[in-house]
Every structure is written in structure tokens, then in C-alpha cells.
One Martini backbone bead per residue (centre of mass of N, CA, C, O) as a GRO file, in nm:
protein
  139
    1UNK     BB    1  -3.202   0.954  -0.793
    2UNK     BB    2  -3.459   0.769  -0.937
    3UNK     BB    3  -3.819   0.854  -0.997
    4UNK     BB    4  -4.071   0.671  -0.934
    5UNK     BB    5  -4.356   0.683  -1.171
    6UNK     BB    6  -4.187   0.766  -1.461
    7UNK     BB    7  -4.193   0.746  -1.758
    8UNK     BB    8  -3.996   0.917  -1.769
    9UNK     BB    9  -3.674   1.064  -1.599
   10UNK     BB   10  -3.574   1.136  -1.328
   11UNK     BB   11  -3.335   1.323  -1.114
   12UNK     BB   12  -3.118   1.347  -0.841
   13UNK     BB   13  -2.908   1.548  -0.662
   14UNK     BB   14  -2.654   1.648  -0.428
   15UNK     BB   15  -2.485   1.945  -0.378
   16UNK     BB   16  -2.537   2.102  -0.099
   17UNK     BB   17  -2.544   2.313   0.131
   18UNK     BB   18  -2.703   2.507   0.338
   19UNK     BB   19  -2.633   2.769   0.544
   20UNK     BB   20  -2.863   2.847   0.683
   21UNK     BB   21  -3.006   2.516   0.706
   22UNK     BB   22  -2.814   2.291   0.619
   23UNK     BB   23  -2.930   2.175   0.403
   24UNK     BB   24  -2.987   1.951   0.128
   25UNK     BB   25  -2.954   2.034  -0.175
   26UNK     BB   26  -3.127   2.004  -0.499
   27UNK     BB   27  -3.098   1.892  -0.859
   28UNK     BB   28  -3.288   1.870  -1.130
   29UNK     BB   29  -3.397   1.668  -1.383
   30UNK     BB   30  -3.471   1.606  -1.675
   31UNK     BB   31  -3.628   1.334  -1.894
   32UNK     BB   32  -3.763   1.107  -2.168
   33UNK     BB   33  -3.609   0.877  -2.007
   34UNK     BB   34  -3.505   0.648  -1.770
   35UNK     BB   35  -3.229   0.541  -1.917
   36UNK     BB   36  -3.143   0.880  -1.906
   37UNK     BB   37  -3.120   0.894  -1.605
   38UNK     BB   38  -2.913   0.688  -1.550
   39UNK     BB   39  -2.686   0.787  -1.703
   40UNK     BB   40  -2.682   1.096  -1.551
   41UNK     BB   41  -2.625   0.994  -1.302
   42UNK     BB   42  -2.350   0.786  -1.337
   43UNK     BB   43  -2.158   1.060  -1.467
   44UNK     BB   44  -2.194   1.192  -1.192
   45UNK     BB   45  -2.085   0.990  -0.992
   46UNK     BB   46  -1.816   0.957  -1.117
   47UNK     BB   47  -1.733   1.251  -1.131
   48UNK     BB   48  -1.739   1.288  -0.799
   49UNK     BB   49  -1.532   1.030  -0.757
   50UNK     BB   50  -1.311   1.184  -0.940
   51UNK     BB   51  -1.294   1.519  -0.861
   52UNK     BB   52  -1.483   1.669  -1.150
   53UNK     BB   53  -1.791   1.754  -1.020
   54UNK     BB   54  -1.955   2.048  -1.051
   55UNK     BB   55  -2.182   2.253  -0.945
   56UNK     BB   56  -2.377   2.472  -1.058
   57UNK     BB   57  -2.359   2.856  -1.047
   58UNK     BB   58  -2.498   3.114  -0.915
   59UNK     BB   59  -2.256   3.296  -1.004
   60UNK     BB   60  -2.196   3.620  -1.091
   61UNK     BB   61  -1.975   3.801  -1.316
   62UNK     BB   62  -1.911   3.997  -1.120
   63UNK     BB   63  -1.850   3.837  -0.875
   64UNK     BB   64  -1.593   3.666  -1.017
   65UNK     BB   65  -1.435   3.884  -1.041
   66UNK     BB   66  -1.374   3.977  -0.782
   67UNK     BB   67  -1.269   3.704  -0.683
   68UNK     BB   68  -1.045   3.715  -0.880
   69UNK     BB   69  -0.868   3.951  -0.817
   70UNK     BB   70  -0.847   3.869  -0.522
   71UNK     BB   71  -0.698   3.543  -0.589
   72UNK     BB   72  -0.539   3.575  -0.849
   73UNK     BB   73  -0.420   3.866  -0.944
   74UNK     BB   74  -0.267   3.942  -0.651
   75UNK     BB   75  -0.077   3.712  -0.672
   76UNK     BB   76   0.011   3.752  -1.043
   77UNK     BB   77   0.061   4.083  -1.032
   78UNK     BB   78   0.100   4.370  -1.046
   79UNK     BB   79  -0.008   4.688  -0.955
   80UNK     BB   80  -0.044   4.780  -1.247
   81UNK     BB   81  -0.199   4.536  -1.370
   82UNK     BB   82  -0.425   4.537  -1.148
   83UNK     BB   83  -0.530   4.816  -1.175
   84UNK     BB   84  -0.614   4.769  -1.499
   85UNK     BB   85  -0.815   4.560  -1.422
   86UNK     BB   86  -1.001   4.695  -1.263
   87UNK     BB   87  -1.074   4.918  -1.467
   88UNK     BB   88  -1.197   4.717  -1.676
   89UNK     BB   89  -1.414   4.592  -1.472
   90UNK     BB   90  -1.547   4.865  -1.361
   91UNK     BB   91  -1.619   5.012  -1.604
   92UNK     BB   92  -1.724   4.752  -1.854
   93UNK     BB   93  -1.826   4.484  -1.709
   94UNK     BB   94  -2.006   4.597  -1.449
   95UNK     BB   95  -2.161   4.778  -1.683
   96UNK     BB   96  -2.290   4.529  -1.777
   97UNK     BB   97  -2.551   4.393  -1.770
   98UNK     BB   98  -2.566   4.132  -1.976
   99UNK     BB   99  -2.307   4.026  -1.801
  100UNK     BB  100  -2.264   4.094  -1.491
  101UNK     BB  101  -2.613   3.942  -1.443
  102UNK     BB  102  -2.478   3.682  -1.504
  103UNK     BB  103  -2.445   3.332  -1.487
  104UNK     BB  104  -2.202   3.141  -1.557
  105UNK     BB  105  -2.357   2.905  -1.658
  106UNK     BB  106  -2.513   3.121  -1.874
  107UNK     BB  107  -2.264   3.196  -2.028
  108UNK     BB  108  -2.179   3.301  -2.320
  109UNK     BB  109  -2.007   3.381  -2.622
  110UNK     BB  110  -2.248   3.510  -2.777
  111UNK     BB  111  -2.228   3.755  -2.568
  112UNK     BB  112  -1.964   3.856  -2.570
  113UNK     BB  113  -1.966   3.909  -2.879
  114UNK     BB  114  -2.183   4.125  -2.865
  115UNK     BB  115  -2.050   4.337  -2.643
  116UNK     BB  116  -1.829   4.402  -2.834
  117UNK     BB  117  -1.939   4.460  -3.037
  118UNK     BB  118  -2.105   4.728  -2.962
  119UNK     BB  119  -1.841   4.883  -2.882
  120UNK     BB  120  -1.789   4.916  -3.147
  121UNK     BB  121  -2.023   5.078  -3.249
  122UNK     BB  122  -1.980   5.296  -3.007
  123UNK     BB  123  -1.634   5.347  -3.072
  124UNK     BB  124  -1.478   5.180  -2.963
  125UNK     BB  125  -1.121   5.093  -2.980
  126UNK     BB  126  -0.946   4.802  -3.130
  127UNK     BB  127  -0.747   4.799  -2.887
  128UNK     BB  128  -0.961   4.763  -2.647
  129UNK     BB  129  -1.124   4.508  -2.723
  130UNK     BB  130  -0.872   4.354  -2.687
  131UNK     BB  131  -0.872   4.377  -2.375
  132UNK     BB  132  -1.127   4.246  -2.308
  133UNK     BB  133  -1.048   3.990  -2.446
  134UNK     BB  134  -0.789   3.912  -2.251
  135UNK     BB  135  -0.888   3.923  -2.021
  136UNK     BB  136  -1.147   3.717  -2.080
  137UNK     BB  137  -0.931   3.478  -2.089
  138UNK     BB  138  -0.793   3.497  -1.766
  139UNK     BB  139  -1.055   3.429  -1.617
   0.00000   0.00000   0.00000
């Protein structure tokens, strides 16, 4: 929906229900202009119709590790590889505040990037440093 009576462009989507109160959640955008409100209107309407576009997802890094190692890891890996897995999520992923608490919405690259070097400054060795970063391309 564009909302009208704005010089600029708002648009409105209906994302989920609330669970709690049943109530159709809505994400606003903001727009510079009528016309950028309308075409980002129709790319969302086009991707919803096409069954290719999720709502952004304010799921933190910590819950979505969780959720990969039981739905996704528990059922495609060995017991000692997901024993592995759990170890390096539970020591160093999810005790990492700047990670952990990021919503993965806003998880950038630059990110976990700068986590990395900071293991490396901080003493870990270049070959476990390696395995967060293989891990963190598996999920």
C-alpha cells in the first residue's frame, strides 16, 4: 500500500501474523519519491507471487546457530563432526557478543571479519581461525 498525502513515498507490507495477538505485522519503507515507493512496492509484490521473498528476520546469530545445528547439521553430519560443530559454536561463536547478539539481518561480512582478526591478534592459531571461518560458511 502507498500512503498517500506524502510528498516522499512510504509504502507499507503485511510480513506475519503476530502470535500472540494474531494481529498482520507491517514493515515500513521509506522512499525519496511516490514513483520509488511504487516500483519497491511491485520488486516486493513480484518476489511474495514468485514464493522468493522472506521478510527480514530479526533472528539473532546465537538462535539461527541453534536452529542450523538441530535442523540442518544433526541430520548431514557424523556425531563426532556435530560434536565439533556444537564446540566451536558454543566456545567461540555465541560468547562472541559483537556476533552472538547481531541480528542477521544486519550481520555484515565486515563483521565477522573484524571478529576473525581480533581471534588472530588475540593469540588464536591461523589454522583454528580457519575452521570459524569454514564453519561460519557451512551455515
Amino acid at each position: 500500500m502507498i500512503c498517500p498525502g506524502f510528498s516522499s513515498g512510504l509504502d507499507r507490507s503485511t510480513r506475519d501474523e503476530d502470535p500472540q495477538t494474531g494481529k498482520a505485522r507491517q514493515k515500513w519503507y521509506s522512499h525519496r519519491t511516490r514513483g520509488e515507493a511504487e516500483r519497491h512496492l511491485a520488486q516486493i509484490l513480484t518476489a511474495v507471487q514468485g514464493g522468493e521473498w522472506r521478510p527480514p528476520s530479526r533472528m539473532l546469530l546465537a538462535d539461527f546457530l541453534d536452529q542450523w545445528l538441530a535442523d540442518y547439521a544433526a541430520g548431514r553430519c557424523g556425531p563426532k563432526t556435530l560434536a565439533n560443530y556444537e564446540g566451536i559454536i558454543e566456545t567461540h561463536l555465541k560468547r562472541a557478543p559483537e556476533l552472538a547478539h547481531t541480528p542477521l539481518a544486519k550481520l555484515e561480512a565486515q563483521t565477522i571479519e573484524r571478529y576473525l582478526t581480533g581471534k588472530l591478534q588475540a593469540g588464536m592459531a591461523p589454522s583454528s581461525v580457519g575452521k570459524l571461518l569454514r564453519l561460519s560458511g557451512r551455515c
